[in-house]
Residue frames as qw, qx, qy, qz and C-alpha x, y, z in Angstrom:
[[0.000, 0.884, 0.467, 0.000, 0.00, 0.00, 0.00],
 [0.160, -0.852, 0.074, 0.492, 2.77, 2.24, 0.68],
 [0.484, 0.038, 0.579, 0.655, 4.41, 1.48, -2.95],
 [0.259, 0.623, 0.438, 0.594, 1.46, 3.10, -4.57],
 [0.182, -0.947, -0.132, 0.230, 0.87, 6.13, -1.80],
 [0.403, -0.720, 0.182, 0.535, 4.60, 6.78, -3.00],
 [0.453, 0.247, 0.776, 0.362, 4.02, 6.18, -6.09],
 [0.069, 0.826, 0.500, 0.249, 1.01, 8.74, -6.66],
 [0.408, -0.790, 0.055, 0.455, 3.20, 11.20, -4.46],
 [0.328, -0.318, 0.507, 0.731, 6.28, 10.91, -7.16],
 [0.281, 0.517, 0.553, 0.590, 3.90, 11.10, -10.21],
 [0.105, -0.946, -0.290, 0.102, 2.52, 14.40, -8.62],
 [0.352, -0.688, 0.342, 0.535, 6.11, 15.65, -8.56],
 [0.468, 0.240, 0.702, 0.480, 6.49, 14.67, -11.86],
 [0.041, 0.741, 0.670, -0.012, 3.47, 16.83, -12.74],
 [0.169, -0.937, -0.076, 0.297, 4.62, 20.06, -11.14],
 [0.528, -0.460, 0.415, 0.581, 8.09, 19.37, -12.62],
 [0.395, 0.260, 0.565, 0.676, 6.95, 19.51, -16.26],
 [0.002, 0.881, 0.440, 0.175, 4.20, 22.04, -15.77],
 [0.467, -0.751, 0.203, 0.421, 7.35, 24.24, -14.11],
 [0.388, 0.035, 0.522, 0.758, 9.43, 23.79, -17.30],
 [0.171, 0.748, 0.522, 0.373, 6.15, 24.60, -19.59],
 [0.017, -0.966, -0.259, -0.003, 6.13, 27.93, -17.73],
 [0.549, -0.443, 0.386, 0.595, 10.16, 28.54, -17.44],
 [0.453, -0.180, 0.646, 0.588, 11.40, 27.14, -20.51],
 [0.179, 0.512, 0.719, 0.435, 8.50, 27.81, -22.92],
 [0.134, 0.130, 0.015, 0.982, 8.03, 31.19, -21.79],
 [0.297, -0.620, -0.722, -0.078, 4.22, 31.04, -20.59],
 [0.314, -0.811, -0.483, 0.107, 3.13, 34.09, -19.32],
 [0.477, 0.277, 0.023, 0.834, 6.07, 36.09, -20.79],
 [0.041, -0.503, -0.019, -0.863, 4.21, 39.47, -20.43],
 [0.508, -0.775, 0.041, -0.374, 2.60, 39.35, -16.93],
 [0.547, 0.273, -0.727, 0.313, 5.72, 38.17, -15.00],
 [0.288, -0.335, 0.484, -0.755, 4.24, 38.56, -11.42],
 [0.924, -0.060, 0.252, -0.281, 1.74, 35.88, -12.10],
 [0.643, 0.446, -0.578, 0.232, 4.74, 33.94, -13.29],
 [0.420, 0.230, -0.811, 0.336, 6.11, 33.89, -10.18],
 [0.531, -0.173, 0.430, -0.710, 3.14, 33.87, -8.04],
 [0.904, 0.051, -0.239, -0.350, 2.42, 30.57, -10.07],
 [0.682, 0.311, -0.632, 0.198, 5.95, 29.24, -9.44],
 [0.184, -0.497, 0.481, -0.698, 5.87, 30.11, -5.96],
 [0.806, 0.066, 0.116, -0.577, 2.76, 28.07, -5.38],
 [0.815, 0.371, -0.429, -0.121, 4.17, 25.53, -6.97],
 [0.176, 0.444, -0.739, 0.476, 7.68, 25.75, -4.79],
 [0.489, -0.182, 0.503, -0.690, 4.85, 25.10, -1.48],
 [0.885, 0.206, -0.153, -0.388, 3.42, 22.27, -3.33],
 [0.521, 0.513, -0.589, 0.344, 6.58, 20.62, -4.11],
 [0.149, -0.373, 0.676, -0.619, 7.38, 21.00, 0.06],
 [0.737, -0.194, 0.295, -0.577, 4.20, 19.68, 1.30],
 [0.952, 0.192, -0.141, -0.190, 4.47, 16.67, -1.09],
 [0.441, 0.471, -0.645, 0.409, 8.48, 16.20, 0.24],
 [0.519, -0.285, 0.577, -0.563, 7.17, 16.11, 4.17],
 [0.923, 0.023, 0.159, -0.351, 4.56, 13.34, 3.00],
 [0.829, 0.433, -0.338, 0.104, 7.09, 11.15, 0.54],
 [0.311, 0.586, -0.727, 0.177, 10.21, 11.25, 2.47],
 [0.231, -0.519, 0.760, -0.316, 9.14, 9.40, 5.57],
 [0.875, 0.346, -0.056, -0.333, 7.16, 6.96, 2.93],
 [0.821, 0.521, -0.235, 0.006, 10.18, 6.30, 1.27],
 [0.009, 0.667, -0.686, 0.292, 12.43, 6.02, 3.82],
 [0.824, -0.142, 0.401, -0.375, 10.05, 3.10, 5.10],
 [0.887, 0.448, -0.111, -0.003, 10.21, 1.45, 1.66],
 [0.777, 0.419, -0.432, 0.185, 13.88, 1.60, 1.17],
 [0.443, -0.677, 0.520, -0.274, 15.33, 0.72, 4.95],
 [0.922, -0.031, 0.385, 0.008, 16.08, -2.49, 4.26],
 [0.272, -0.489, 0.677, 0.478, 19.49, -3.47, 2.78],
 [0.351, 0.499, -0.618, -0.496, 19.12, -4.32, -0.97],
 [0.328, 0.210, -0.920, -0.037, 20.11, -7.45, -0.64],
 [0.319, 0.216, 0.698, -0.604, 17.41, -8.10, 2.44],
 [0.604, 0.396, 0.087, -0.687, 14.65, -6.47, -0.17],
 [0.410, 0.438, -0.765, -0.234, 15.76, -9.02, -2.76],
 [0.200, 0.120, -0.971, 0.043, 15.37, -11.93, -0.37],
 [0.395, 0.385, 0.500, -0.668, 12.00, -11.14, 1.08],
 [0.644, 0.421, -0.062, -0.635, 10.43, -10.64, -2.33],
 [0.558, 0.088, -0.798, -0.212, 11.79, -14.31, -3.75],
 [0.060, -0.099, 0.767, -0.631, 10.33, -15.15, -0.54],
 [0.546, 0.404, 0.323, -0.659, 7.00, -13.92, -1.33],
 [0.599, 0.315, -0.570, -0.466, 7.47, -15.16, -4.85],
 [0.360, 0.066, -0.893, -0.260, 7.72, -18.54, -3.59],
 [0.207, 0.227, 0.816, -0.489, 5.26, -18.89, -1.34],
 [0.491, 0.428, -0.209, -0.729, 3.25, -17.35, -3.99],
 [0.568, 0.202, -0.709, -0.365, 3.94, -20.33, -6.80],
 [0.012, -0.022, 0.959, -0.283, 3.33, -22.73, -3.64],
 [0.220, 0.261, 0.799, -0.496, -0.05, -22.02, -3.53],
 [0.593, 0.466, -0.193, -0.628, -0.97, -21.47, -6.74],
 [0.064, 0.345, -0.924, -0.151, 1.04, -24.85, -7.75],
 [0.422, 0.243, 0.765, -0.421, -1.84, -27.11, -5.91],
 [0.626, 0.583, 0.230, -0.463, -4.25, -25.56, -9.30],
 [0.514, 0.598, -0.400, -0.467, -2.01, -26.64, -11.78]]
């Protein structure tokens, strides 16, 4: 459950990050530059809120040593094919 909460967290960053270029790099709002940066601003506070929530997500997810995460999940894989095996 927390894979996709951190999941839906990083596409949101995602999101702001390209919608931040569009208004940078592509020049969006060239002629009123105050809302420019009253949009990016907004954005910056977005960005934050969604860093509080994700980091102590993703620190959950990746505490475990590589190698640890690796053996747990063939773990789950086989117990998995065990009990599907029985149907085939």
């Amino acid at each position: 459950m927390e894979i996709y909460r951190l999941s839906e967290i990083l596409g949101k960053f995602h999101d702001i990050s390209v919608l931040k270029h569009h208004i940078v790099e592509k020049n969006y709002f060239e002629t009123d530059e105050i809302f420019k940066y009253e949009i990016l601003n907004m954005l910056k506070n977005e960005e934050i809120k969604l860093e509080k929530k994700l980091l102590p997500i993703a620190f959950w997810i990746f505490a475990e040593k590589p190698y640890d995460f690796v053996n747990r999940l063939e773990k789950y894989w086989y117990l998995n094919e065990c009990k599907f095996s029985k149907y085939y």
